[in-house]
Backbone as CSV, one residue per row, in Angstrom:
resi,resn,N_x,N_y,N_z,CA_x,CA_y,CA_z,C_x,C_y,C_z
1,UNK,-76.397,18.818,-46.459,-76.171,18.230,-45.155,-75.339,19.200,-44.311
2,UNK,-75.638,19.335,-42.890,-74.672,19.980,-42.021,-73.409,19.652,-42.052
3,UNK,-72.155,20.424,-42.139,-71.227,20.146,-41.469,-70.789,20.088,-40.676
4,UNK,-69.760,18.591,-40.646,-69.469,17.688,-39.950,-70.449,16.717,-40.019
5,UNK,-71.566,16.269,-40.522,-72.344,15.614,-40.781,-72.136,14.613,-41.952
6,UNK,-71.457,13.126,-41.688,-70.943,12.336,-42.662,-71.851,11.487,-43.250
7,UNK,-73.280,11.036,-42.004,-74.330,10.373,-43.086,-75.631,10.283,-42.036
8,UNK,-76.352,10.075,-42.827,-77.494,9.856,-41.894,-78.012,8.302,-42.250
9,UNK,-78.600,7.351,-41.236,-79.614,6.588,-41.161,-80.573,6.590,-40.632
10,UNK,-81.812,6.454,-41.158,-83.253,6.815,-40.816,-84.212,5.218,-40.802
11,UNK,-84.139,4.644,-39.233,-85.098,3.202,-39.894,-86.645,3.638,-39.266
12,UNK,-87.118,2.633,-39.389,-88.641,2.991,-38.567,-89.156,1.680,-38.202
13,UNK,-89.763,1.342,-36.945,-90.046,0.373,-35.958,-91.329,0.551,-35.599
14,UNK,-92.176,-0.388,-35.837,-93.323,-0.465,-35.347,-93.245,-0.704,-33.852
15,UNK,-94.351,-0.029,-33.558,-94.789,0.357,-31.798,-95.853,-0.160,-31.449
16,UNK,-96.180,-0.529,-30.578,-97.724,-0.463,-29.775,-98.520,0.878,-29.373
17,UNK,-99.556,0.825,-30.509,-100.408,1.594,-30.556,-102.098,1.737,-30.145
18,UNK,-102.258,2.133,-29.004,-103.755,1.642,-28.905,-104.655,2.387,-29.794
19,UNK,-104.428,3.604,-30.697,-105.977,4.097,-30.942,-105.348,4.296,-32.738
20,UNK,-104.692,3.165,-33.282,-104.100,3.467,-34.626,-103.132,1.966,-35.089
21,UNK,-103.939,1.085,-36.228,-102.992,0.028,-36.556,-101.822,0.068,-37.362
22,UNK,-101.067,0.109,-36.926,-99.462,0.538,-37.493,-98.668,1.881,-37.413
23,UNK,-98.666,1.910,-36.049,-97.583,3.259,-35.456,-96.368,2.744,-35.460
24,UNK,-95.514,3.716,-35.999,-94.415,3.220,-36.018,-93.897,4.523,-35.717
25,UNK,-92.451,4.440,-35.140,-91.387,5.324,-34.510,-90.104,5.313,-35.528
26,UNK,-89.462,6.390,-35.588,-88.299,7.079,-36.527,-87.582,6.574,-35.792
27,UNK,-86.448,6.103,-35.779,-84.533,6.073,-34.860,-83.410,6.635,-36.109
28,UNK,-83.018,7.776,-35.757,-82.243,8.102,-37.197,-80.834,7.739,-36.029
29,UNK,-79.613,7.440,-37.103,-78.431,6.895,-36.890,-77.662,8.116,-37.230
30,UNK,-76.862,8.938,-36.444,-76.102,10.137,-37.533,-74.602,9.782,-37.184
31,UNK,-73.636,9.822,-38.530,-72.515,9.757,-38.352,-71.655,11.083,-38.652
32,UNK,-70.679,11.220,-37.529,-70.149,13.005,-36.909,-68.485,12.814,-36.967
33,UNK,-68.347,13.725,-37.910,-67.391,13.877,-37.920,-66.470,14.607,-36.834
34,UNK,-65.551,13.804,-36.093,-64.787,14.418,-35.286,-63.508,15.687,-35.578
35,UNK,-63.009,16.316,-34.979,-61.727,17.281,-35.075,-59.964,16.456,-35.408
36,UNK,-59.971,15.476,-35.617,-58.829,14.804,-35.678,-58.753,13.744,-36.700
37,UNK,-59.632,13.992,-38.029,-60.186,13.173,-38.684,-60.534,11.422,-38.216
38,UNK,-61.041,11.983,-36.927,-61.990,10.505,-36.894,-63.378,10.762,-36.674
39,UNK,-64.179,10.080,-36.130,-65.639,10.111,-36.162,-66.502,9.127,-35.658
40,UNK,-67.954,9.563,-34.996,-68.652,8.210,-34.074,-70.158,8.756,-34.767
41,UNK,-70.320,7.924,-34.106,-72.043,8.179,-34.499,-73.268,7.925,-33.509
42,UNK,-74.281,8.615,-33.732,-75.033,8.964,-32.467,-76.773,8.697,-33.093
43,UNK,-77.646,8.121,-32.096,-78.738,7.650,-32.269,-79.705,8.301,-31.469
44,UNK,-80.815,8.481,-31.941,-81.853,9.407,-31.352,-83.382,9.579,-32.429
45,UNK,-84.165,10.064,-31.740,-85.634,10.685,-32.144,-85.356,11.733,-32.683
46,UNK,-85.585,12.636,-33.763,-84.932,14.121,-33.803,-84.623,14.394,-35.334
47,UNK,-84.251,15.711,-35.411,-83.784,15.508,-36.668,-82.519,15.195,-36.782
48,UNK,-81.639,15.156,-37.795,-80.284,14.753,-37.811,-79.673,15.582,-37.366
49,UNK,-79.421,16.760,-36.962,-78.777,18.148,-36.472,-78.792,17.895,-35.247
50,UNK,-79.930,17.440,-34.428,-80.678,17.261,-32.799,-79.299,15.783,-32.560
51,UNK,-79.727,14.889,-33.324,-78.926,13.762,-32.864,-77.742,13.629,-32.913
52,UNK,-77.322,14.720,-33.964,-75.776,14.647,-34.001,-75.084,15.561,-32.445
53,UNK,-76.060,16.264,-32.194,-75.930,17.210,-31.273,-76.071,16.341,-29.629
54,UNK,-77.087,15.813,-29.431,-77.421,15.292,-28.064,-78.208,13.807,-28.369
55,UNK,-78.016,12.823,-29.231,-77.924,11.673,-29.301,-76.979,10.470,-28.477
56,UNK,-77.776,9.678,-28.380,-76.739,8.347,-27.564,-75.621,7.970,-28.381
57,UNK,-74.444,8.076,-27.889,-73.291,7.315,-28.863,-73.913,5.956,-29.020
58,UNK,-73.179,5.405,-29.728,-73.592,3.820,-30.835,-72.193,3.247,-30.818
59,UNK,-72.149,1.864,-30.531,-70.879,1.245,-30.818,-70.414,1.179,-32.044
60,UNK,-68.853,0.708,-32.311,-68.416,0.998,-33.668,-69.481,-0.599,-34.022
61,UNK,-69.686,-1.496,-33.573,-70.274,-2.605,-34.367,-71.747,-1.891,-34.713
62,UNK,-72.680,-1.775,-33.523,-73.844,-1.035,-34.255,-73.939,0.285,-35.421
63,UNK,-73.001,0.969,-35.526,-72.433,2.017,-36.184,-72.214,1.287,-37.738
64,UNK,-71.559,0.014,-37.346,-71.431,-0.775,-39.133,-72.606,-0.984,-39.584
65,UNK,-73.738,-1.582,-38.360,-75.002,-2.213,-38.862,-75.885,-1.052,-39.704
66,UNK,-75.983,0.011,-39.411,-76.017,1.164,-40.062,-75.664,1.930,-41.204
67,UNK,-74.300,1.469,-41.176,-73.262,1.968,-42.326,-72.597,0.803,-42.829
68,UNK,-73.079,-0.160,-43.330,-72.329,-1.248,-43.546,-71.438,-0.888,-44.800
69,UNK,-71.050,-2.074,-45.508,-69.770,-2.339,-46.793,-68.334,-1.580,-46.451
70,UNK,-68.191,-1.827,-44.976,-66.358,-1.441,-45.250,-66.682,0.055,-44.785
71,UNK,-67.319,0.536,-44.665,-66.766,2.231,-45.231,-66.600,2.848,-43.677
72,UNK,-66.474,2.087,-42.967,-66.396,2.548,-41.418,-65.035,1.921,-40.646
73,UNK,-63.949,2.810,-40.442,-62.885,2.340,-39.773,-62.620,2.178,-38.538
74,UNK,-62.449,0.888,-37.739,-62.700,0.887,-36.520,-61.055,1.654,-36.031
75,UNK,-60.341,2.268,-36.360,-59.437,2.696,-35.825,-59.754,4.505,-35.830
76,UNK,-60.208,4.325,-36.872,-60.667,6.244,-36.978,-61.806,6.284,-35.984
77,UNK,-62.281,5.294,-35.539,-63.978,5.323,-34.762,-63.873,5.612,-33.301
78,UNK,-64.509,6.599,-33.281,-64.112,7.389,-31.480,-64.996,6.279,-30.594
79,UNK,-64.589,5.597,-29.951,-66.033,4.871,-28.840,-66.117,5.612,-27.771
């Protein structure tokens, strides 16, 4: 994995497709380690390098839905 690169989530969502039954689209979730030991996480099409890079920030709640069981501190979590 890249560094600064703390995890990746990769789901996939079916789309509307006219010429193919069951297109579905990638949304990977990447969680980035910040300079001050905290960290946010960023959502996008791409590979994980692309999204960590120029991805939409993600709230710390959507960020859990992603990374759930605890392991995400909303005080270390940059919004």
């Amino acid at each position: 994995m890249t560094p600064g690169i703390l995890g990746v989530n990769v789901r996939s969502y079916p789309t509307e497709c006219k010429t193919w039954d069951g297109c579905y689209t990638s949304v990977a979730v990447v969680l980035v380690a910040g300079t001050n030991d905290d960290y946010a996480a960023y959502a996008g099409c791409g590979t994980p390098e692309w999204v960590a890079r120029h991805g939409d920030k993600v709230t710390f709640d959507e960020a859990c839905i992603h990374f759930p069981g605890g392991q995400l501190d909303r005080e270390r979590y940059r919004d």
